[in-house]
C-alpha positions as CSV (number, residue, x, y, z in Angstrom):
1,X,-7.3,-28.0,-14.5
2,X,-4.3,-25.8,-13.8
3,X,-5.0,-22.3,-13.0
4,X,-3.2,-19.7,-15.2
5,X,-2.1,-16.4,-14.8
6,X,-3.9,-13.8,-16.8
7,X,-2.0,-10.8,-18.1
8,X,-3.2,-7.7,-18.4
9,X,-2.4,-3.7,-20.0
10,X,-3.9,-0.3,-20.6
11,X,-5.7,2.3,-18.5
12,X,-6.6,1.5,-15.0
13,X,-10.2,0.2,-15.5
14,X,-8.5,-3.4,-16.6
15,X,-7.1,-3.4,-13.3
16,X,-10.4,-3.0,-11.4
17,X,-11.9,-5.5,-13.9
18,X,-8.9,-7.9,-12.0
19,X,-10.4,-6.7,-9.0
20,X,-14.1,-6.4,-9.4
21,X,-15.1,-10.3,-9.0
22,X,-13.6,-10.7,-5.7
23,X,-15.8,-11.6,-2.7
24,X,-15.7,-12.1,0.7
25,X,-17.9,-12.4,3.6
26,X,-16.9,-9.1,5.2
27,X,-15.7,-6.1,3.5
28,X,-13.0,-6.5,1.1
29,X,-9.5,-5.5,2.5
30,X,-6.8,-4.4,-0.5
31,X,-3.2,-4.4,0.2
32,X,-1.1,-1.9,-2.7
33,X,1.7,-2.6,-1.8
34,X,5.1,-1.3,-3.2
35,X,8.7,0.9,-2.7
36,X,8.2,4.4,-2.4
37,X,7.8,6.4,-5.4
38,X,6.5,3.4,-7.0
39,X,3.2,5.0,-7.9
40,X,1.5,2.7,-5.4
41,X,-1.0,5.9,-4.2
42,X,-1.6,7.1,-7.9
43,X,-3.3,3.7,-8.6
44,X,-5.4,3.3,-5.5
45,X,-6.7,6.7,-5.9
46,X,-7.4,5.6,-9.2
47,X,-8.9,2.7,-8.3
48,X,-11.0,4.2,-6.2
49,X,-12.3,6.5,-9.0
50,X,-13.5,3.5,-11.0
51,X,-14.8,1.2,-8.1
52,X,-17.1,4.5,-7.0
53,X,-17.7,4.9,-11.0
54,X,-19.1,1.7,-10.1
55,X,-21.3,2.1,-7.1
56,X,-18.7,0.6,-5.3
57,X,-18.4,1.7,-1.3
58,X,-14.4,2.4,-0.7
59,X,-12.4,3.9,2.2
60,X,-9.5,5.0,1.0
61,X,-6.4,4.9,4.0
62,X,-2.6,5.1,4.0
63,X,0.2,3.7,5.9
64,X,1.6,7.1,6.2
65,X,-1.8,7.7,8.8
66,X,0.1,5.2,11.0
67,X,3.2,6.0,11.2
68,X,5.1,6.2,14.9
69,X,6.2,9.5,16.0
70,X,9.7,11.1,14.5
71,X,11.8,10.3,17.9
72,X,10.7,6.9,17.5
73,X,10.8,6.1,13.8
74,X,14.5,7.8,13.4
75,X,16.0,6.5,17.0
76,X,18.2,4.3,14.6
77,X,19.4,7.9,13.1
78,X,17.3,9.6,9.9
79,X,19.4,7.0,7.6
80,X,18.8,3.6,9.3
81,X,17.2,1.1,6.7
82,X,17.1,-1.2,9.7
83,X,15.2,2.3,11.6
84,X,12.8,2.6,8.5
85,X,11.6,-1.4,8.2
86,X,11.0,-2.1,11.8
87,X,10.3,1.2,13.8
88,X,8.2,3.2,11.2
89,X,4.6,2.2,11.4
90,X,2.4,1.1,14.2
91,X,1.4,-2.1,12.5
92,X,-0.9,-2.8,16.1
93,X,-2.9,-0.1,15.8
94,X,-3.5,-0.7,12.2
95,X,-4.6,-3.9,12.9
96,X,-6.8,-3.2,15.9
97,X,-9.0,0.2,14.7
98,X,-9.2,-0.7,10.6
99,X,-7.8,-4.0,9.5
100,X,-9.7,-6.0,12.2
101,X,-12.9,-4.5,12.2
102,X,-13.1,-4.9,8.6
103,X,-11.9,-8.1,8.5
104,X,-13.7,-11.8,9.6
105,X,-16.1,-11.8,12.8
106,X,-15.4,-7.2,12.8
107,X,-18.0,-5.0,13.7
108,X,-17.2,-3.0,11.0
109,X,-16.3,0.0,13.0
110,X,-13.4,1.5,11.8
111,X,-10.4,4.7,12.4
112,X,-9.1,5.7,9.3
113,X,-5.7,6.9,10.9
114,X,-4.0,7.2,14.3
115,X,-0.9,9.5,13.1
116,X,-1.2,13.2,11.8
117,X,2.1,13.4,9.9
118,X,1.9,17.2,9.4
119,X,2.0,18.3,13.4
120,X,3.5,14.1,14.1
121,X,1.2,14.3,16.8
122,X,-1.7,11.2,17.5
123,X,-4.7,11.5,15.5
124,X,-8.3,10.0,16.1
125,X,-11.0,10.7,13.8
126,X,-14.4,9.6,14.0
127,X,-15.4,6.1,14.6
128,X,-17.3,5.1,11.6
129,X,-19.5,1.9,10.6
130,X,-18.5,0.8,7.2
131,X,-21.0,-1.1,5.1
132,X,-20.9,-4.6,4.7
133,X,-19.7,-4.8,0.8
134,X,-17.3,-1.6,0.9
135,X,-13.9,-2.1,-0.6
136,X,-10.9,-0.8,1.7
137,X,-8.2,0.3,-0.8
138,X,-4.8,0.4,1.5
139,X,-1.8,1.5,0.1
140,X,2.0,2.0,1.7
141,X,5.2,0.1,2.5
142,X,6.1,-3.4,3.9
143,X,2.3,-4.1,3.5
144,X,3.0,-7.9,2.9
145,X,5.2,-8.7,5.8
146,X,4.3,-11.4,8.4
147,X,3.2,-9.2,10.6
148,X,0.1,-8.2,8.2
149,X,-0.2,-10.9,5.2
150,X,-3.2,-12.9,6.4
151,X,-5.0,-8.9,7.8
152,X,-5.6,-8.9,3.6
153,X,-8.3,-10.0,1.5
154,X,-6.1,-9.1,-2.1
155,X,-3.0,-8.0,-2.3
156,X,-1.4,-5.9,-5.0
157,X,2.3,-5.1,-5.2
158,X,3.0,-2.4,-7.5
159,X,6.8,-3.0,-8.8
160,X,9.3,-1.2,-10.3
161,X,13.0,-1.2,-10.6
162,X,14.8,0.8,-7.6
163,X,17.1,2.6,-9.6
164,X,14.0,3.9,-10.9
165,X,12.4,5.2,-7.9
166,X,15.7,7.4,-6.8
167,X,14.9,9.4,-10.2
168,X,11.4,10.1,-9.4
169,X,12.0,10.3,-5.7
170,X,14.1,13.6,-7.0
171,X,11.5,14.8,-9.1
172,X,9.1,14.6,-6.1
173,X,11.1,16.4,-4.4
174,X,12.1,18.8,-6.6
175,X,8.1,19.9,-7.4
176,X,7.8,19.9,-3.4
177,X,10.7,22.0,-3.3
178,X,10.6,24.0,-5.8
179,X,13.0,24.6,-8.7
180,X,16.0,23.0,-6.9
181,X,16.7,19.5,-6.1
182,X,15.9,18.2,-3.0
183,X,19.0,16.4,-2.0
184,X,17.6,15.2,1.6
185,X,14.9,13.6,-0.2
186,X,17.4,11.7,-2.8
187,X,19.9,10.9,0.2
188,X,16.6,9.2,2.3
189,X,16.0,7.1,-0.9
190,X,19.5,6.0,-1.9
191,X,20.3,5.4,2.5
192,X,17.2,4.7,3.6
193,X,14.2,3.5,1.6
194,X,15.9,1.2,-0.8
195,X,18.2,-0.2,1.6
196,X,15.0,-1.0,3.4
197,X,13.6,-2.8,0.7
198,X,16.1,-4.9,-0.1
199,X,15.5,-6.0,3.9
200,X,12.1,-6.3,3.4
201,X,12.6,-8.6,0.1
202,X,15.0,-10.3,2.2
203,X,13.2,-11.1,4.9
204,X,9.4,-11.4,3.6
205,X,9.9,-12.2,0.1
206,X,6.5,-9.7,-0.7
207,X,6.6,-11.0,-4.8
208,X,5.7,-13.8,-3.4
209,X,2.6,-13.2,-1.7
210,X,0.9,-10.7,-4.1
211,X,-2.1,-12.3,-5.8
212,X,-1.6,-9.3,-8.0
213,X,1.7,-7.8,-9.7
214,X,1.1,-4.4,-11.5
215,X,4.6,-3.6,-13.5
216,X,4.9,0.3,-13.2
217,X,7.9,1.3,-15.2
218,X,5.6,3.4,-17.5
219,X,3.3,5.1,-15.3
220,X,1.2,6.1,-18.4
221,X,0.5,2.3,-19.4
222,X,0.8,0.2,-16.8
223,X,0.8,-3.9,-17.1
224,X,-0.4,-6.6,-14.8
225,X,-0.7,-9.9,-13.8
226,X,-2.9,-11.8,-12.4
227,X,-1.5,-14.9,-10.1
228,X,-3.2,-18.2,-8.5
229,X,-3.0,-17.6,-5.3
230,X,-5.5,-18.9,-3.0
231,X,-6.9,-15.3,-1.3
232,X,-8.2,-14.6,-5.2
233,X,-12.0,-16.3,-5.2
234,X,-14.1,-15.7,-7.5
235,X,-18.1,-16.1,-8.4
């Protein structure tokens, strides 16, 4: 019988319904993927609320903990989608102190970062030991390229429109700046980020791979859906 996709709407706790029969034989590793400003952070850190609701185990990390150091991320120049998409985040070093551990044949002992972004100086917390059911909930940027697509268990691509994410890339910046609008932060968007994604859906076709599309145009009501692909297995 052919598989069909399931749609789904409404608070948050739908979504980890989606989530919640998913096994594997290690813990489970969650790409939330997405552009930035997409809300991709506001619904792992959700999702995390519910899954612990639910005596879940997670570990909640962050591309932005794994980032490369300002010379080397902006050597392309502060503007360079090209600078943003390949010389960003150490992909390496996320795979060998979290992804890997975590993943088949791991020891479970895992770094939750490498990168302090505040002082962009290397960070290294505490080796931990994970247990063997906990749920890693990742979220970030360019989470689905080839590089990283078969280091995930589930992957979630949070989508909205780009034009959208400029506007509420200006109202984040305007909170973080105050009562005036934070033009650097809209310029970055409109010559950096977006430009970026449009290389990234170019070149790794991320849609594609997600087992799970969450439509994020209204951040209060969010819609899903649910898609056969073969890294969803259920009991």
């Amino acid at each position: 019988m052919a598989r069909r996709s399931c749609v789904g709407t409404g608070h948050i706790s739908g979504l980890a319904e989606a989530i919640r029969p998913v096994r594997a034989a290690h813990p489970l590793r969650v790409a939330i993927d997405g552009p930035p400003a997409s809300g991709k952070t506001t619904r792992a850190d959700e999702l995390a609320v519910v899954l612990r609701a639910q005596d879940r185990d997670v570990i909640r990390a962050s591309i932005d903990d794994f980032l490369f150091p300002r010379a080397q991320r902006y050597r392309r120049g502060q503007y360079s989608a090209e600078g943003c998409y390949f010389d960003a985040h150490d992909r390496a070093a996320l795979c060998r102190v979290l992804l890997d551990p975590l993943g088949p044949g791991g020891d479970r002992r895992f770094q939750h970062a490498v990168y302090d972004r505040d002082t962009d100086t290397p960070s290294s917390p505490p080796t931990t030991t994970a247990p063997a059911d906990v749920v890693l909930l990742f979220d970030g940027v360019f989470l689905l390229r080839p590089e990283l697509i078969d280091r995930w268990d589930l992957r979630i691509f949070v989508s909205v429109p780009f034009e959208q994410t400029v506007g509420r890339a200006r109202d984040r910046g305007t909170v973080l700046a105050g009562s005036t609008v934070d033009t650097a932060e809209v310029e970055r968007s409109c010559n950096r980020y977006i430009p970026s994604q449009h290389l990234y859906f170019a070149t790794a076709r991320p849609t594609d791979h997600a087992d799970i599309i969450v439509y994020n145009d209204q951040l209060q009501r969010p819609t899903w859906k649910v898609r056969p692909h073969p890294s969803i297995h259920r009991i």
